[in-house]
C-alpha positions in Angstrom: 61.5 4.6 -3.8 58.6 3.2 -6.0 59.9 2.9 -9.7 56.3 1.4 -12.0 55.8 1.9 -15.8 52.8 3.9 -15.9 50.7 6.3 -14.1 48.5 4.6 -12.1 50.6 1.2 -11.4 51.5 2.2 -8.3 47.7 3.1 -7.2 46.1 0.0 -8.3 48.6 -2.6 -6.5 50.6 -0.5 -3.7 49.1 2.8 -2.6 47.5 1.0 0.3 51.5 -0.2 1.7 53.0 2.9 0.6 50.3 5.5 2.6 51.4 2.9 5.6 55.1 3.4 4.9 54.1 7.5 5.1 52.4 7.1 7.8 55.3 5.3 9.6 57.2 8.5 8.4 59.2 6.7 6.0 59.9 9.5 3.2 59.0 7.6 -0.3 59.4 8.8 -3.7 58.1 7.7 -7.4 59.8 7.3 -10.6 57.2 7.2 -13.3 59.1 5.7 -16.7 56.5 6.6 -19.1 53.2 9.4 -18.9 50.7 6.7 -20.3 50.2 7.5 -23.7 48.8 5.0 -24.5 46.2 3.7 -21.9 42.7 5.8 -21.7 39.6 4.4 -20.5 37.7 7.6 -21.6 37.1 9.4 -24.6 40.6 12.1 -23.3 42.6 12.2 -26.8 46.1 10.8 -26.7 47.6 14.4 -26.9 46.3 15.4 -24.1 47.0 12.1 -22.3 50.3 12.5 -21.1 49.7 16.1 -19.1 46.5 14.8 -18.0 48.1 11.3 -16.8 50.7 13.0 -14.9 49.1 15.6 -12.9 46.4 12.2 -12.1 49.3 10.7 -10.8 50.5 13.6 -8.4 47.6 14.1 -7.2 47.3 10.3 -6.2 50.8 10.5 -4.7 49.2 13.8 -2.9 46.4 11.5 -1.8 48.9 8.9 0.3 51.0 11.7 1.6 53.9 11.6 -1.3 55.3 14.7 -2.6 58.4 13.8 -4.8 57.3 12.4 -8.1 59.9 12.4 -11.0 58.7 11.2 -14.8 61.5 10.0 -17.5 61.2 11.2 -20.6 62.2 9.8 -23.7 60.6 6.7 -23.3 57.2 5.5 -24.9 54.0 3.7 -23.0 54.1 0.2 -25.1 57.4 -0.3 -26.1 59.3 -0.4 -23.1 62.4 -2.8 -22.7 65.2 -3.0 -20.4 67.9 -1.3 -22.1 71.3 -0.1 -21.0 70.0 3.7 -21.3 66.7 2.6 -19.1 68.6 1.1 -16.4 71.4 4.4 -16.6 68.6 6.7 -15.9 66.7 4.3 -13.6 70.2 3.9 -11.8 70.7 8.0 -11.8 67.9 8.3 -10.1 68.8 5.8 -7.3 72.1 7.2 -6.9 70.6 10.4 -6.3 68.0 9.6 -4.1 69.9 6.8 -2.3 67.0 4.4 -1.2 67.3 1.4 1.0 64.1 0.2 -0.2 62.9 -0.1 -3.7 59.4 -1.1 -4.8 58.4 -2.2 -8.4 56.9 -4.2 -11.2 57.9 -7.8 -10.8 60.1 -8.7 -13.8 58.4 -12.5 -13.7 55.3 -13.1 -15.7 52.1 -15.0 -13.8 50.7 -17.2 -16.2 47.7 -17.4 -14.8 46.8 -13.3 -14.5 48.1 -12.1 -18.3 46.2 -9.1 -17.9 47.8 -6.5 -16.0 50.9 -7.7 -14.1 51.8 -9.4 -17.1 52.0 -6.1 -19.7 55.5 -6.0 -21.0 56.1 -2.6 -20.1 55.6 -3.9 -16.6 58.0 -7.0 -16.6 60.2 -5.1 -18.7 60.7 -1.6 -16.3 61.3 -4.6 -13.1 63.9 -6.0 -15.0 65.5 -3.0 -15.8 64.5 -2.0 -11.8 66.4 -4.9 -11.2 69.7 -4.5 -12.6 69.8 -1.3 -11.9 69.8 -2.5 -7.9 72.6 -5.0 -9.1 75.2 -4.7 -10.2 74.7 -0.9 -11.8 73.7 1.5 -8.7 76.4 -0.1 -6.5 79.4 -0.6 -9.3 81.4 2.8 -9.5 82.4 1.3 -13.1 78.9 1.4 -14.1 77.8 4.4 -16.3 81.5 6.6 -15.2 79.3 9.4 -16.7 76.9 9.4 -13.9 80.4 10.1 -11.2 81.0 13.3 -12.9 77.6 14.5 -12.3 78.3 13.6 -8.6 76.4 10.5 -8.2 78.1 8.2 -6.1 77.6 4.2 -5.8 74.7 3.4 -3.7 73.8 0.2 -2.5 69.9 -0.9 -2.2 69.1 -3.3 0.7 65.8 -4.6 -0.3 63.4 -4.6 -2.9 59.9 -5.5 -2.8 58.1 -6.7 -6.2 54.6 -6.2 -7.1 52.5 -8.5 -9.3 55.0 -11.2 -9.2 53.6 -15.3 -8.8 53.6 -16.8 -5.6 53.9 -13.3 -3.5 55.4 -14.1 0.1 54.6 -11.2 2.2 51.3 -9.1 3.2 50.7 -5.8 4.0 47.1 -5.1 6.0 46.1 -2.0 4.8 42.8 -2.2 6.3 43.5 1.5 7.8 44.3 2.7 4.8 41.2 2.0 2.6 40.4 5.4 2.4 43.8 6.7 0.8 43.6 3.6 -1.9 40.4 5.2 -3.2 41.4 8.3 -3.1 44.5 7.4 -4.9 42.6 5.6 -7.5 39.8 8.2 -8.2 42.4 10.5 -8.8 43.0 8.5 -12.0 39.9 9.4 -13.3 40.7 8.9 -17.3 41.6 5.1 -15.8 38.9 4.6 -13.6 35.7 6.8 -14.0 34.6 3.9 -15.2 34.9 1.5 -12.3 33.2 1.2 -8.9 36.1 2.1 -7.2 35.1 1.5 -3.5 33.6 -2.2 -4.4 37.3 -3.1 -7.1 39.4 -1.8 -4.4 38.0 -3.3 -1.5 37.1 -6.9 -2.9 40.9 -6.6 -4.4 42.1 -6.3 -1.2 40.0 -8.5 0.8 41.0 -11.3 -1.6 44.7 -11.2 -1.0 44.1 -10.6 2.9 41.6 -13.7 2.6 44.2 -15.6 0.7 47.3 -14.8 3.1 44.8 -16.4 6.2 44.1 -12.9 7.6 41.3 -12.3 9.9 38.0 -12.1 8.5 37.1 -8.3 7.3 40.6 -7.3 6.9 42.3 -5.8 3.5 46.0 -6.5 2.3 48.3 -5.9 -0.1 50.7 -8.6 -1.5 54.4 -8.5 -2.7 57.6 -10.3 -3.3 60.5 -9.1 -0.5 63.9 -9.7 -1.4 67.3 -8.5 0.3 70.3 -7.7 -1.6 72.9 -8.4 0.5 
C-alpha cells in the first residue's frame, strides 16, 4: 500500500519499484491524502484541478498495472499536518486493506534537497504514515470507533520511505523505464512541461550510479524499515 500527499508523488520517486512489485504479482494499492489543489504547472484553473489531478493519477496507477486508488477528502494540498483525524483515516484505511508493506513520504527532512522531498505536506503525511503503522493500526484501543465499523487491528511488517537522507536500499528498475514515463506523462498538468524521457532516466541513472550499480542501469532509492 503506497500512502503520498499528492497526485503525482508516487510517479516521480516510486512508479519504477511499484510496476516491479506488480510485475512480481504483488497486489498494491494507493492512498492519495489530498487531489492537488494547489500544484499546477499549466495554465488548468484550480477548480478544475482536483478532478483533473485525480483521474492523472489513475491513469498513472493504470499505467504500472494498479487498479485500486482511494483519495481522502477533507484535507487540503498545503496545509497538511499529522493530526489524530489524519492518522484515524490513514489507519482505517490500513485496517481495511491489511498491508504487510507500506510505502511513503519520509517523515525526515534532507537538508540538502529542500525542494521536493522536503514540502511539508510530504514529511507531514509520513509522519502521520508512520504512526498510523505504530502504535494505531495494531492497538485495538486506538480509534474504538473504527472496531464497530469492523476494522480489526492490523499489524504492518515493513515500511519503506521515499525521499528520506541517507536511503539504504535500491531498486533497478532498468526494465521498467517504460512504465515510469508512462506514469509521469500521465500527469500532464505536472509535467507537459518537462522532457520526461531525459528527467526520468538521468533521475534514475543517478541513484543507480550512486548505489555502485553497473554502468547503464536505472534505480530507485528508499529507506526499508521492519516493524517488528
Amino acid at each position: 500500500m503506497a500512502v503520498f500527499a499528492h497526485p503525482d508523488d508516487i510517479d516521480f520517486g516510486c512508479a519504477g519499484t511499484i510496476a516491479t512489485w506488480v510485475e512480481e504479482g504483488i497486489q498494491v494499492a494507493y492512498l492519495i491524502i489530498t487531489r492537488g489543489a494547489a500544484g499546477g504547472a499549466d495554465a488548468t484553473s484550480q477548480a478544475e484541478l482536483p478532478q483533473l489531478r485525480e483521474r492523472e493519477q489513475r491513469a498513472a496507477a493504470a499505467a504500472v498495472g494498479v487498479r485500486q486508488v482511494e483519495f481522502l477528502d477533507g484535507y487540503a494540498d498545503g496545509a497538511l499536518a499529522p493530526t489524530p483525524g489524519l492518522r484515524r483515516d490513514i489507519t482505517a484505511v490500513i485496517r481495511r486493506f491489511r498491508p504487510d508493506r507500506v510505502l511513503t513520504n519520509s517523515p525526515l527532512r534532507r537538508w540538502e534537497q529542500l525542494v521536493g522531498p522536503g514540502h511539508p505536506d510530504h514529511m507531514a503525511v509520513g509522519e502521520a504514515t508512520t504512526s498510523a503503522i505504530y502504535p494505531d493500526a495494531r492497538n485495538r484501543f486506538a480509534y474504538p470507533e473504527l472496531l464497530a465499523e469492523g476494522l480489526q487491528p492490523w499489524v504492518v511488517r515493513e515500511v519503506w520511505y521515499f525521499g528520506g537522507p541517507a536511503p539504504d536500499h535500491v531498486v533497478d528498475v532498468t526494465g521498467q523505464y517504460d512504465r515510469k514515463v508512462a506514469a509521469m506523462r500521465a500527469h500532464r498538468s505536472q509535467t507537459a512541461h518537462l522532457d520526461v524521457e531525459t528527467w526520468v532516466r538521468d533521475q534514475l541513472r543517478t541513484v543507480a550510479d550512486n548505489a555502485g550499480l553497473p554502468a547503464g542501469r536505472l534505480a530507485e532509492a528508499f529507506t526499508v524499515l521492519r516493524t517488528e
